[in-house]
C-alpha positions as CSV (number, residue, x, y, z in Angstrom):
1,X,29.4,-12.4,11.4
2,X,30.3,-10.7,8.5
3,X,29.0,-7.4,7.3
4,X,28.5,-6.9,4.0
5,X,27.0,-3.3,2.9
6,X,25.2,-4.5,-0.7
7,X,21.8,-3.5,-2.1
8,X,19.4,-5.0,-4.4
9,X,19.5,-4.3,-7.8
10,X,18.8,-2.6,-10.2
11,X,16.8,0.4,-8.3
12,X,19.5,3.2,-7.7
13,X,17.4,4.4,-5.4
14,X,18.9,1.4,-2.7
15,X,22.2,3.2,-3.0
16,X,23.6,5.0,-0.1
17,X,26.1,7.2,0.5
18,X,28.7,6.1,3.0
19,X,28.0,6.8,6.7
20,X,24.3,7.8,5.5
21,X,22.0,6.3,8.1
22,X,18.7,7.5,8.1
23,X,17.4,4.2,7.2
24,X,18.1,1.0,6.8
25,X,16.9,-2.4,6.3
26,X,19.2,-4.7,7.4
27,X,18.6,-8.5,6.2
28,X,19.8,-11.2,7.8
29,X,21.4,-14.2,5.3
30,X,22.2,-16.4,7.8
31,X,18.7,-16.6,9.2
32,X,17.2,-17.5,5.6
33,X,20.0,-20.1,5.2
34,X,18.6,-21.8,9.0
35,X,15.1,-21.1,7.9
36,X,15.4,-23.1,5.1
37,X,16.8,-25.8,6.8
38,X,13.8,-26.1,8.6
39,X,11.4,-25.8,6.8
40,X,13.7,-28.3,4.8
41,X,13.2,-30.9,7.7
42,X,9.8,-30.0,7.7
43,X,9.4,-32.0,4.8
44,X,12.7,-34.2,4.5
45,X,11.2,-36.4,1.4
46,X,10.4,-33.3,-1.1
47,X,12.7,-30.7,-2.8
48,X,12.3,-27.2,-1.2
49,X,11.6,-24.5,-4.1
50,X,12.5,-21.3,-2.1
51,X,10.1,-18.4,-3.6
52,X,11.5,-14.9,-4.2
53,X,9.2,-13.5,-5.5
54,X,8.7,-8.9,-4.6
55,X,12.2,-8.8,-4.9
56,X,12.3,-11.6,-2.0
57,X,9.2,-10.4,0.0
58,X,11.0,-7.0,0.2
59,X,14.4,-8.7,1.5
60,X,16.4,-9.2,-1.7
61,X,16.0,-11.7,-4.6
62,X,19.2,-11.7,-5.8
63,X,20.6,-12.7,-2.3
64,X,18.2,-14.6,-0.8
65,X,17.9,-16.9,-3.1
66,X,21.8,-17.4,-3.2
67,X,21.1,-18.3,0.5
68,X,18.3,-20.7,0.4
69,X,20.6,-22.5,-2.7
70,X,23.4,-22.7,0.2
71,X,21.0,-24.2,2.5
72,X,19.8,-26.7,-0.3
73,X,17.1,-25.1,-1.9
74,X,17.0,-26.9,-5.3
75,X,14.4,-24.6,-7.3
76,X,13.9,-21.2,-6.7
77,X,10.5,-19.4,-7.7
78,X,8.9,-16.2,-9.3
79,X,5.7,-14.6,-10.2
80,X,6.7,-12.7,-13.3
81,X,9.1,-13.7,-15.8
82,X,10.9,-10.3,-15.5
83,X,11.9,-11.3,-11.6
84,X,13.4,-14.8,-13.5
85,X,15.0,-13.2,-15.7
86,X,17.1,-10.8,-13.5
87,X,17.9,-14.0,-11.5
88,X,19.6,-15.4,-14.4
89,X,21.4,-12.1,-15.0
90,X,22.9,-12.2,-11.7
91,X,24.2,-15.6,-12.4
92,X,21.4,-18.3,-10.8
93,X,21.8,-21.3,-13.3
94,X,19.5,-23.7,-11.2
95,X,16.0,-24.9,-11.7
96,X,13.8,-21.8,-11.9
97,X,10.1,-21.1,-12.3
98,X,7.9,-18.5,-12.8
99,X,3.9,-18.5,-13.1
100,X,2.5,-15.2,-13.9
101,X,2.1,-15.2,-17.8
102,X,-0.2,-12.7,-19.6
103,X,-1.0,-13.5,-23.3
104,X,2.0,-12.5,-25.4
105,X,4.3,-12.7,-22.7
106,X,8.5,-13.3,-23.4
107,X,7.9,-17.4,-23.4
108,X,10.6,-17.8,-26.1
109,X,12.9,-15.9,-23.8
110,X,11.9,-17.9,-20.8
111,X,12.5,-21.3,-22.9
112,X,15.9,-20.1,-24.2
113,X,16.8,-19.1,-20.1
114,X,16.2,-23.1,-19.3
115,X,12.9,-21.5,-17.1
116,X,10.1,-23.5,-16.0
117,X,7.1,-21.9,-17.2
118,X,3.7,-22.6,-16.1
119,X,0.4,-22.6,-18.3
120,X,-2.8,-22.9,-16.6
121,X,-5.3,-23.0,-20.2
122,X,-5.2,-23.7,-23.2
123,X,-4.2,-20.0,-24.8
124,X,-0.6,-20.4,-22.8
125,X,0.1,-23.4,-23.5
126,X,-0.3,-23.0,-27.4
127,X,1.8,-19.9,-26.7
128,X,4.2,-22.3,-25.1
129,X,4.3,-25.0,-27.8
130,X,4.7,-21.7,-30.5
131,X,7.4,-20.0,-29.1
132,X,9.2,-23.8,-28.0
133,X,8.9,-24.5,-32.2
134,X,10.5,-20.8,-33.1
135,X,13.3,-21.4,-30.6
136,X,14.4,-24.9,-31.1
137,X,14.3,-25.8,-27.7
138,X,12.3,-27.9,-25.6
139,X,9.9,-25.7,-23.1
140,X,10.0,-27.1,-19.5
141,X,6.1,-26.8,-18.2
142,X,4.4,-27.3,-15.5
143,X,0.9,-27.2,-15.7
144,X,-1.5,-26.1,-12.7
145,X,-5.0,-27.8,-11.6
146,X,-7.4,-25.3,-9.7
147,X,-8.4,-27.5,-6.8
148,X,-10.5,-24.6,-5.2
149,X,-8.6,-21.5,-5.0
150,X,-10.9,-20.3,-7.6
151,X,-7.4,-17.9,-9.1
152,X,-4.7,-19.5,-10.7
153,X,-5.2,-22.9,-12.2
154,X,-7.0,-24.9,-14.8
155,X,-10.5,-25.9,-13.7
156,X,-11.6,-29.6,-13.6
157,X,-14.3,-29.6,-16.7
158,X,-11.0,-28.2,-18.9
159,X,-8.2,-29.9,-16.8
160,X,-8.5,-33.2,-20.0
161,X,-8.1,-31.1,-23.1
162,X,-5.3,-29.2,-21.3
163,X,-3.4,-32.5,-20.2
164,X,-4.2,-33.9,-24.1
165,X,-2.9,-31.0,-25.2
166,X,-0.1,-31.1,-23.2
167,X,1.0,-34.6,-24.1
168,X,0.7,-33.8,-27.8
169,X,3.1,-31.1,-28.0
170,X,5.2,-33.2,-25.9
171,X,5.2,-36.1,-28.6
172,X,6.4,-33.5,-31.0
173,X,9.0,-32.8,-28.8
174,X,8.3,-29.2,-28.0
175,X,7.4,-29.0,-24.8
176,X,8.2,-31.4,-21.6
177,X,6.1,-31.4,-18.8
178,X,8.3,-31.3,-15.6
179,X,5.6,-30.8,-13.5
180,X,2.2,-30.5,-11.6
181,X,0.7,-27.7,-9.3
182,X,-2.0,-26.3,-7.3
183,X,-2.5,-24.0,-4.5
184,X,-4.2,-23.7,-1.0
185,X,-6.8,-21.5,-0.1
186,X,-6.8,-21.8,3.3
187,X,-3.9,-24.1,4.8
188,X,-3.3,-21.3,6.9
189,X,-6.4,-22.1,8.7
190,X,-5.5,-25.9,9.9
191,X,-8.9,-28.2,9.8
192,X,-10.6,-26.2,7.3
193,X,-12.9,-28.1,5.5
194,X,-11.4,-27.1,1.9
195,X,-7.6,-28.5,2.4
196,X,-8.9,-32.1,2.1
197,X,-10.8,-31.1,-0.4
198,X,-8.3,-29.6,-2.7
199,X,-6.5,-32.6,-1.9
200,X,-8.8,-35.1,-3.1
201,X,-8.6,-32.8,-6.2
202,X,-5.1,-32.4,-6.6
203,X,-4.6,-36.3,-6.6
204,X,-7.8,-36.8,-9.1
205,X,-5.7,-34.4,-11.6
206,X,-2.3,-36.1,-11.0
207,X,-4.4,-39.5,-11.8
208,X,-5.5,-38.2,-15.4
209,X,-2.3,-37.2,-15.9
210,X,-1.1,-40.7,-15.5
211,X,-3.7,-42.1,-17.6
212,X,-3.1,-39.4,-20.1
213,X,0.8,-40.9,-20.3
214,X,2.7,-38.1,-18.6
215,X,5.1,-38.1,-16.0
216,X,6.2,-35.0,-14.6
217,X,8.9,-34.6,-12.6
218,X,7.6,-32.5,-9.3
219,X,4.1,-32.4,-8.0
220,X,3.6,-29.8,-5.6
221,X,0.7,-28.0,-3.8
222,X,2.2,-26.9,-0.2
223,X,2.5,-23.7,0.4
224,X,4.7,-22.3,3.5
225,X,1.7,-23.2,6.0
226,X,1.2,-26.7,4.2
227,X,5.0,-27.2,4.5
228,X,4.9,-26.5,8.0
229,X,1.8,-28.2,9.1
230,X,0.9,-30.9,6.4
231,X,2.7,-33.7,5.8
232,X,0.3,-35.2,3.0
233,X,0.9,-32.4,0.9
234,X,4.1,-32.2,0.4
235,X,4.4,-34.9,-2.4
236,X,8.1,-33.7,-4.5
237,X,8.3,-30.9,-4.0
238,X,7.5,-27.7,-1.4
239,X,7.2,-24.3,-2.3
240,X,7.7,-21.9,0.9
241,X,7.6,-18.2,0.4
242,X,6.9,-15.8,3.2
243,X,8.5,-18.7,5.8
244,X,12.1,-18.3,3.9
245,X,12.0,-15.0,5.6
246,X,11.4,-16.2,9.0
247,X,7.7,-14.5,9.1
248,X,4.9,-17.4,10.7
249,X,2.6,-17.4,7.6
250,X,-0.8,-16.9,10.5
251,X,-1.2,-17.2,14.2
252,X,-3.4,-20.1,13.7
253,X,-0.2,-21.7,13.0
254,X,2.1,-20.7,15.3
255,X,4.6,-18.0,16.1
256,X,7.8,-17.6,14.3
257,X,9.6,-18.8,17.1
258,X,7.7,-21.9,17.9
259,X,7.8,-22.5,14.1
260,X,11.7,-22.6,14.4
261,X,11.8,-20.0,12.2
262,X,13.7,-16.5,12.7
263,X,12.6,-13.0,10.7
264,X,15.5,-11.9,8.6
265,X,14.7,-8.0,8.6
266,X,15.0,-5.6,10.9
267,X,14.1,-1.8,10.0
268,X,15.4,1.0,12.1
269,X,16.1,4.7,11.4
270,X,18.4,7.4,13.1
271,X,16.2,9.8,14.5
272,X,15.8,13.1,12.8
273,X,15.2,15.9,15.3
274,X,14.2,15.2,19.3
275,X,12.4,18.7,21.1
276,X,10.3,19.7,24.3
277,X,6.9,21.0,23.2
278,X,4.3,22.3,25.3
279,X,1.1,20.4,26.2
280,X,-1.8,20.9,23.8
281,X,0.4,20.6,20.6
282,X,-0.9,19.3,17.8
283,X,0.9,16.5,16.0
284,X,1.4,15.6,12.2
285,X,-1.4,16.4,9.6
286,X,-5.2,17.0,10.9
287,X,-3.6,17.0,14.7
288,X,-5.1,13.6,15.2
289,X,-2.4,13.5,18.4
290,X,-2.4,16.4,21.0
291,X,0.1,16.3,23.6
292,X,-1.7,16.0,27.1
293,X,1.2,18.0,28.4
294,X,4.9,19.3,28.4
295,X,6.7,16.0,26.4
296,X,9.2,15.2,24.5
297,X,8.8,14.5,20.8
298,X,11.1,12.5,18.3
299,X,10.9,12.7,14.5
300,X,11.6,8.9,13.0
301,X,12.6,9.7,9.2
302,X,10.5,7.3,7.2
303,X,7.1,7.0,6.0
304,X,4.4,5.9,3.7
305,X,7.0,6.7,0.7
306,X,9.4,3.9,2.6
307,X,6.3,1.6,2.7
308,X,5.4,2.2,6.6
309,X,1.6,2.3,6.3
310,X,-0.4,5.3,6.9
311,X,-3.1,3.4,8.2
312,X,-1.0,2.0,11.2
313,X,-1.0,5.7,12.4
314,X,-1.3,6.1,16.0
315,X,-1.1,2.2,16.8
316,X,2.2,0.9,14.8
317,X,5.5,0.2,17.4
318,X,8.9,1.4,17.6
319,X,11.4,1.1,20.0
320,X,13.1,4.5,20.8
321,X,15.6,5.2,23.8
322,X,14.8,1.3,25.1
323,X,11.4,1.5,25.5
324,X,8.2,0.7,23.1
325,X,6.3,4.0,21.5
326,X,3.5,4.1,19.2
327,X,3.7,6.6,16.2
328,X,1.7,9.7,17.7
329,X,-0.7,10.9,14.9
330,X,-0.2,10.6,11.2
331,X,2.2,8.4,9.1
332,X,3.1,10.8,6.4
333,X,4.8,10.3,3.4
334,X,8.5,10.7,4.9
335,X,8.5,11.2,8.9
336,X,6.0,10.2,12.0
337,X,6.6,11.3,15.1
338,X,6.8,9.3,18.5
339,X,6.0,10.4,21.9
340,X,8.7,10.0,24.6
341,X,7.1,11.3,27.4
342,X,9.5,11.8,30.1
343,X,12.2,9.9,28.5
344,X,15.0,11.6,26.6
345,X,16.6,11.3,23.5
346,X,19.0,12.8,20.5
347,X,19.1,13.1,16.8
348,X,20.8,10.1,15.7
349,X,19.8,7.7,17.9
350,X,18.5,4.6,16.9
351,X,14.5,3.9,15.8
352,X,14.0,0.4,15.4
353,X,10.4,-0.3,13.9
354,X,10.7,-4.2,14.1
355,X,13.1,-7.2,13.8
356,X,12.9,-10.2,15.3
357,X,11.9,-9.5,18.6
358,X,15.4,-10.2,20.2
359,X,16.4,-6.5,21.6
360,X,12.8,-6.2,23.3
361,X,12.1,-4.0,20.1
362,X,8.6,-5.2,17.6
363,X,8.1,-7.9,15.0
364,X,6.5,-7.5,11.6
365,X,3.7,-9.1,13.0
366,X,2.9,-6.5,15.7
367,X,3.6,-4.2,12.4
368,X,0.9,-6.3,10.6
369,X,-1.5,-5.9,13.9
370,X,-1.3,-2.8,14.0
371,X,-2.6,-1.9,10.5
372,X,-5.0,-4.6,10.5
373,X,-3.2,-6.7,7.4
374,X,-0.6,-8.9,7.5
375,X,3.4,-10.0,8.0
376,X,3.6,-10.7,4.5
377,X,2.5,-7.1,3.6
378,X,4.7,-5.3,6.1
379,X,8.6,-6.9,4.7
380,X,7.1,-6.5,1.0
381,X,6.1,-3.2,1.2
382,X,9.3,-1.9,2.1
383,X,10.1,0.7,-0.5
384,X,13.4,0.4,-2.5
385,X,14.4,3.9,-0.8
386,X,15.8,2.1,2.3
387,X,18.9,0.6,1.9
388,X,19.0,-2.9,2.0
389,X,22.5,-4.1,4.3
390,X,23.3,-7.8,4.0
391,X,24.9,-9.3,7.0
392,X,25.8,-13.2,7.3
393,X,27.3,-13.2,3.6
């Protein structure tokens, strides 16, 4: 496997120094290619849009999505227009799409980038059909029904003028509407009431767009936990996020392993300083942590500032000197300390906080368990001081 030491851009802060290891994120390529391949058999009739949005859910835009286009990824999504645009810089030319607009967003820069835009009302969409006349070029849209997320999403009482709207401007020629979207509230949660519901809605929408004479190009609603678990939904197109990673997107579903899917992250650290203390030591701020006697102590060099969250003090998992600790008082903002007990260990050893699970060390999820949130939160949060090393280039 080949090792390739590379950080995202554009944050300086990623840089390191050769031979500087006090962190590092390493990120896994070849595990986002294989879990796009299966997620890609998950739902062999559709496209697979891989999402990238967070800089890749902490692991990498840039990258990641140059992976999941290896593994036949055919669109690759955003939130914000700013995360399509640095994709273009770095040289993406496929089918791209972003959906967080504001009023007054850059939609003639999107048009002119050949990026899907999304409008979910009538203000965007005007925006849209504006900024398509002053550019000269047609704007590709997709439009997006609210089926019952209650976020995102035209609602149904609006959902006519916006589709007559939309097939006006794209008479005129300003405007074509590549396609139709919604999203789940709960297909994590498999049998809940409201995923046949949004269904139902989803395909009532699609049926006035028919009537109303447009024919997009993708409809899509699923989700990574709709890709993985339901079929119906998957129409022309899928739209994983979190699952490109290799993360399970809810236990209700599965683990990542059962899932076929493998995490792509692992985050370690060399430890900073190992020494005997005596029992009845306080630990970290407010002494939340006493020693009950004579131990051993390690400093892991990372904190809240490197995303590890505070409130995951004295529960969250690392694997020091081969064995599972839990951080020993406070998270603060650059160090926690774990308790070895009997065990021993040196500055510069290896910390590994989680990864996929295959060295015995944790998993994002027992991160996400630990803090009480979840797997999604733990890769995305991150921070942009830790290096991120690319291996499987």
């Amino acid at each position: 496997m080949n090792s390739v030491n590379s950080v995202t851009a554009p944050a300086a802060a990623d840089t390191a120094p050769a031979g500087a290891v006090r962190a590092r994120a390493e990120i896994d390529l070849g595990a986002v290619r294989d879990n796009v391949r299966t997620l890609r058999a998950r739902a062999p009739r559709a496209e697979l849009m891989a999402v990238v949005k967070s800089d890749g859910y902490g692991h990498g835009a840039v990258p990641c999505a140059r992976a999941a286009r290896e593994a036949g990824a055919s669109w690759i999504g955003t939130a914000t227009p700013e995360e399509a645009f640095a994709l273009r810089a770095a040289g993406d030319r496929g089918r791209l799409m972003c959906w967080v607009w504001t009023p007054g967003g850059p939609w003639r820069e999107a048009i002119e980038a050949g990026i899907d835009v999304s409008a979910s009302a009538r203000w965007a969409l005007d925006e849209i059909t504006e900024a398509a006349r002053a550019s000269g070029r047609t704007a590709r849209v997709h439009l997006k029904a609210d089926t019952g997320l209650g976020r995102g999403g035209c609602q149904p009482a609006d959902w006519a003028d916006l589709v007559a709207a939309a097939r006006a401007a794209e008479a005129e020629g300003a405007l074509k509407v590549t396609g139709i979207w919604s999203h789940f509230a709960c297909a994590d949660e498999p049998g809940h009431p409201s995923i046949a519901a949004q269904l139902d809605a989803f395909r009532e929408a699609l049926a006035a767009v028919a009537r109303a004479g447009l024919d997009p190009e993708v409809r899509h609603h699923a989700n990574s936990p709709a890709t993985l678990t339901l079929p119906e939904s998957h129409f022309d197109l899928v739209r994983p996020g979190v699952s490109v990673y290799g993360l399970s997107p809810s236990p209700e579903i599965g683990a990542a392993a059962e899932l076929g899917l493998r995490p792509a992250m692992t985050l370690s650290a060399s430890l900073a300083l190992v020494k005997r203390v005596p029992g009845g030591h306080g630990v970290s701020y407010g002494h939340t942590y006493t020693t009950p006697g004579e131990t051993t102590l390690a400093l892991v060099p990372v904190g809240y500032g490197d995303g590890i969250p505070r409130h995951a003090s004295g529960a969250g998992p690392v694997l020091v000197a081969g064995k599972w600790r839990t951080v020993a008082g406070r998270v603060a903002m650059d160090q926690f300390v774990v308790d070895l007990g009997g065990d021993t260990a040196a500055a510069g050893d290896e910390a590994v906080l989680f990864g996929p699970g295959d060295r015995g060390e944790p998993t994002a999820e027992d991160w996400a368990r630990a803090a009480g949130t979840i797997g999604y939160e733990i890769v995305t949060r991150v921070s942009h001081r830790v290096p991120r090393v690319y291996v499987g280039a």
